[in-house]
FILO-672889 format. One line per field, with one value per residue (C-alpha): residue in three letters; x, y, z. Coordinates in steps of 0.2 Angstrom, whole numbers. Example, Ala and Ser with C-alpha at 12.3 -4.5 7.8 and 13.67 -1.06 7.14 Angstrom:
r (ala,ser)
u (62,68)
v (-22,-5)
w (39,36)
***
This chain:
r (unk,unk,unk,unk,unk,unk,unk,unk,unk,unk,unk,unk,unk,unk,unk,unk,unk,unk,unk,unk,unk,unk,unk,unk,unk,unk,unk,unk,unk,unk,unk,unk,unk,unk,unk,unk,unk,unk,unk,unk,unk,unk,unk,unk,unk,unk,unk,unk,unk,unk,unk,unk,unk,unk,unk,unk,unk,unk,unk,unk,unk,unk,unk,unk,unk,unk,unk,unk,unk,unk,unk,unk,unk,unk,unk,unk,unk,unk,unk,unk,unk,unk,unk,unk,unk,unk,unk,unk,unk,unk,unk,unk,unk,unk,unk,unk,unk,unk,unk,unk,unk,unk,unk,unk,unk,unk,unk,unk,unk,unk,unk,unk,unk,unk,unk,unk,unk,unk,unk,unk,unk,unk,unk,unk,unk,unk,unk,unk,unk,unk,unk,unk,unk,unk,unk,unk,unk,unk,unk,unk,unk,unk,unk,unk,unk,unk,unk,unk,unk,unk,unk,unk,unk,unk,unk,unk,unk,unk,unk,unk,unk,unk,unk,unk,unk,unk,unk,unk,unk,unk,unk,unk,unk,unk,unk,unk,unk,unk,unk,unk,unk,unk,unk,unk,unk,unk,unk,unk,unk,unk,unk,unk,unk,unk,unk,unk,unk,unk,unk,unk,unk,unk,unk,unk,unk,unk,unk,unk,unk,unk,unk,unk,unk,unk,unk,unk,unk,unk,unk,unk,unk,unk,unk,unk,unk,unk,unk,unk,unk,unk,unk,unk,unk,unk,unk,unk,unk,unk,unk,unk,unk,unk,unk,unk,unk,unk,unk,unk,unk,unk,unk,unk,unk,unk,unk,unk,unk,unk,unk,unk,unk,unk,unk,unk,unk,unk,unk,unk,unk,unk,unk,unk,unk,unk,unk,unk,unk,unk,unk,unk,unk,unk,unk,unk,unk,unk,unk,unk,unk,unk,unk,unk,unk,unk,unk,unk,unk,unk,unk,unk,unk,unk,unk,unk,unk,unk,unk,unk,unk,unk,unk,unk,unk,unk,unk,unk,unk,unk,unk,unk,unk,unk,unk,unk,unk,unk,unk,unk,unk,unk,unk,unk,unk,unk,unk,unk,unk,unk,unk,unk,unk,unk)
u (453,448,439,433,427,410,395,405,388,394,410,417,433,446,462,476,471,457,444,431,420,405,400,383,381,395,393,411,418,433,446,459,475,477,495,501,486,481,465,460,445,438,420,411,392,383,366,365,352,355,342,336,341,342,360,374,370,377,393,399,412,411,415,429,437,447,447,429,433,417,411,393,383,366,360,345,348,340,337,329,320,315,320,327,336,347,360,375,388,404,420,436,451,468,461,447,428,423,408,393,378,362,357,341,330,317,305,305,289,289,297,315,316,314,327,335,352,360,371,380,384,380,388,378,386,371,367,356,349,336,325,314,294,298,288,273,266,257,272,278,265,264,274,273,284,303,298,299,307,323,330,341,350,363,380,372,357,346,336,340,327,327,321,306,293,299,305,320,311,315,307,293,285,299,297,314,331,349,358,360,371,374,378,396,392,374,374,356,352,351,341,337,322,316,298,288,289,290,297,312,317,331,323,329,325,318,315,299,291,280,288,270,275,259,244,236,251,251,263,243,242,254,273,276,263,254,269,269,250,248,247,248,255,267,285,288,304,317,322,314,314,300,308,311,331,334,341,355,370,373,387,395,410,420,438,436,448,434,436,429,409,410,414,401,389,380,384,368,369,359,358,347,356,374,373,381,373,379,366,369,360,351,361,352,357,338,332,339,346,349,357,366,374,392,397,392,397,397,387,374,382,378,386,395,406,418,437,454,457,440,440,426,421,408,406,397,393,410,423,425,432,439,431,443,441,443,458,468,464,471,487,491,480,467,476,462,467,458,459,469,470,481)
v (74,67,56,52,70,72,78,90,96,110,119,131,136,152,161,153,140,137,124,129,118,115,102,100,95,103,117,120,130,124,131,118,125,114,115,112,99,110,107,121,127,145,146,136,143,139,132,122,110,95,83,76,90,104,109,119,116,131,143,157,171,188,191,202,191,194,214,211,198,191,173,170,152,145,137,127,136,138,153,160,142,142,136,147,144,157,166,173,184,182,192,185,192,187,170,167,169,185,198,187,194,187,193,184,172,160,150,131,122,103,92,90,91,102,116,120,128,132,147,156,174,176,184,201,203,196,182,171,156,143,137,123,123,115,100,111,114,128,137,139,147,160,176,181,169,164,146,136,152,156,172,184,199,210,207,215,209,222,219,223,237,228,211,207,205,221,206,194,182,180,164,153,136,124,111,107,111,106,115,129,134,149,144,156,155,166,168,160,152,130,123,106,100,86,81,69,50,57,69,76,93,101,121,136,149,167,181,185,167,151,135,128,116,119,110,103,91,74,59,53,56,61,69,83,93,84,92,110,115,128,148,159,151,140,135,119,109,109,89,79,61,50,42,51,51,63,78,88,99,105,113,117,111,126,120,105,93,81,79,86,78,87,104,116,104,104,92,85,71,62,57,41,33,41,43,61,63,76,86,94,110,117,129,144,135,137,122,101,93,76,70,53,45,47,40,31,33,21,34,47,63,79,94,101,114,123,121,128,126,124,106,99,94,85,80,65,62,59,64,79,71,79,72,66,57,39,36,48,36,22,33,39,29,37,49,48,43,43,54,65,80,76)
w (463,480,489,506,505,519,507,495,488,482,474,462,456,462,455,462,455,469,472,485,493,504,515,519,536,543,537,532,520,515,503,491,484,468,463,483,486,503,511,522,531,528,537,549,545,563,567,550,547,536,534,519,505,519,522,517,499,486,486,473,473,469,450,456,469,478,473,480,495,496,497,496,502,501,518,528,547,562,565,581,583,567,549,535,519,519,507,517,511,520,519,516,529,530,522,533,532,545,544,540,530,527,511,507,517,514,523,527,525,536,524,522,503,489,495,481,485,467,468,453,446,431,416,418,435,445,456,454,465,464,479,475,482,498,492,494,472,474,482,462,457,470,467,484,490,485,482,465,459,449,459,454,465,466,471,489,490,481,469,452,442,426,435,425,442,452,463,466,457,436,434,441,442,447,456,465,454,459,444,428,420,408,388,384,369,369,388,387,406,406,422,428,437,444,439,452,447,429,418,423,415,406,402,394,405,401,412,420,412,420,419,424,440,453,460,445,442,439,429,421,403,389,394,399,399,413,422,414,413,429,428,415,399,403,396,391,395,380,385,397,405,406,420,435,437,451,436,445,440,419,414,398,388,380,380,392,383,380,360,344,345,364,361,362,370,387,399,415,427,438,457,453,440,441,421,415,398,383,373,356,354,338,326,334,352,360,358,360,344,355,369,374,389,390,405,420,439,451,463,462,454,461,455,440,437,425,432,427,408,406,412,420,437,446,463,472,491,496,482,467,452,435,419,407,391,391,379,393,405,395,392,407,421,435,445,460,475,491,504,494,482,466)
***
């Protein structure tokens, strides 16, 4: 779709068609109109700080846009001298981003990593956000604090009364996740984590459960529980990876024009090894039938979404690009080209 793009961590998808994007150490918010290829910019977000993970990392619109004119993003900022990760909520007027809310923040611990930054509404009408332990394990297991937690608000920031802690937070023990995804089929929430040097996760999650990252963790002994054994009866992972691949965006194929054997399946990638891998589910879709590597990038993949028609998206650190099956190619020829939206 393009290239030469500066950290397109983040993006979803608009009527219009519309592809909106965010840059991570700009802190741009930039807005593409598909069909006339124009790349605009909606919001600058100030005072964001981008090193390592930290940045402008996660954006969603309201499920009503533009009836409901809002834009939310997840940032790292400095706020009053000091660092946050933040959820803002900004209004949409006469196409530009005005009136910005912060709706949640969160503290920043010393390292640069582990922020998390996943943003998506969710097909109750909530919103939900992942913010990884700020390289600190017991953070995870501490429901006091918005760390290693799945978090789940209202469209303004309230909290929901059926949230199962009386809290933001719907899940807990996480270590540091880049992506989820909601299955259409039974609307059953997919997450990603990264494990240490081992074990990287692919989990269903449930509301109000333990996923077991925390203090006691270590890559000794037999996978994965020696990642998943802290608090109160943990989950544990549905797929993982014995080798630490840097897990990062999952979405699923409903209509993505990817074939018969793709249809119905969920789809992960990796910032390591730039492999995006397909996994079948079981006939009950909770748990993981297999999985396999179906293609390979030649850069770190970052992001996944679901696009117009269906089609799916992902994005690296300088481009977002459509997936397309490999006898398309052959018939028609790669329809990137740098430095500009096709």
């Amino acid at each position: 779709m393009a290239t030469g793009l500066a950290q397109p961590v983040g993006f979803t998808f608009g009527p219009g068609p519309t592809l909106w994007y965010v840059e991570k150490a700009t802190g741009e918010v930039r807005v593409v109109d598909l069909p006339a290829g124009r790349d605009r910019l909606f919001y600058r977000v100030p005072h964001v700080e981008a090193a390592g993970e930290r940045g402008l990392l996660g954006v969603a619109l309201h499920p009503d846009y533009p009836a409901r004119p809002f834009v939310y993003v997840y940032a790292t900022r400095r706020v009053g001298g000091e660092l946050r990760n933040q959820l803002l909520r900004i209004r949409e007027e006469d196409g530009v981003g005005t009136r910005r809310r912060v709706l949640l923040s969160s503290p920043v611990g010393s390292a640069t990593n582990h922020n998390g930054g996943r943003i998506l509404f969710g097909p109750d009408g909530m919103l939900y956000l992942v913010i990884g332990d700020g390289a600190d394990p017991s953070n995870a297991q501490d429901l006091a604090d918005p760390r290693g937690k799945v978090l789940r608000i209202a469209p303004d920031g309230a909290v929901p009364s059926d949230n199962p802690t009386g809290t933001a937070v719907y899940a807990y023990g996480l270590r540091n996740s880049f992506g989820f995804a909601f299955d259409p089929r039974t609307e059953r929430l997919w997450l990603t984590d990264n494990g240490p040097a081992c074990n990287d996760e692919l989990n269903r999650i449930r509301a109000g459960r333990n996923y077991g990252w925390g203090p006691s963790a270590t890559c000794e002994g037999r996978a994965p529980r020696n990642t998943n054994r802290d608090g109160p009866d943990p989950v544990l992972p549905e797929l993982y990876l014995p080798d630490a691949v840097g897990i990062t965006g999952v979405a699923f194929c409903e209509g993505c024009g990817l074939g018969r054997r793709s249809e119905g399946r969920l789809f992960f990638s990796a910032v390591t090894d730039g492999l995006l891998r397909r996994v079948a589910l079981d006939e009950r879709r909770a748990a993981v039938r297999a999985s396999r590597v179906v293609y390979r990038h030649d850069r770190g993949i970052i992001s996944i979404e679901v696009g117009p028609r269906g089609r799916l998206y992902f994005s690296d650190m300088s481009g977002i690009y459509r997936l397309v099956r490999s006898d398309a190619v052959a018939r028609t020829g790669p329809r990137m080209q740098a430095g500009r939206w096709r």
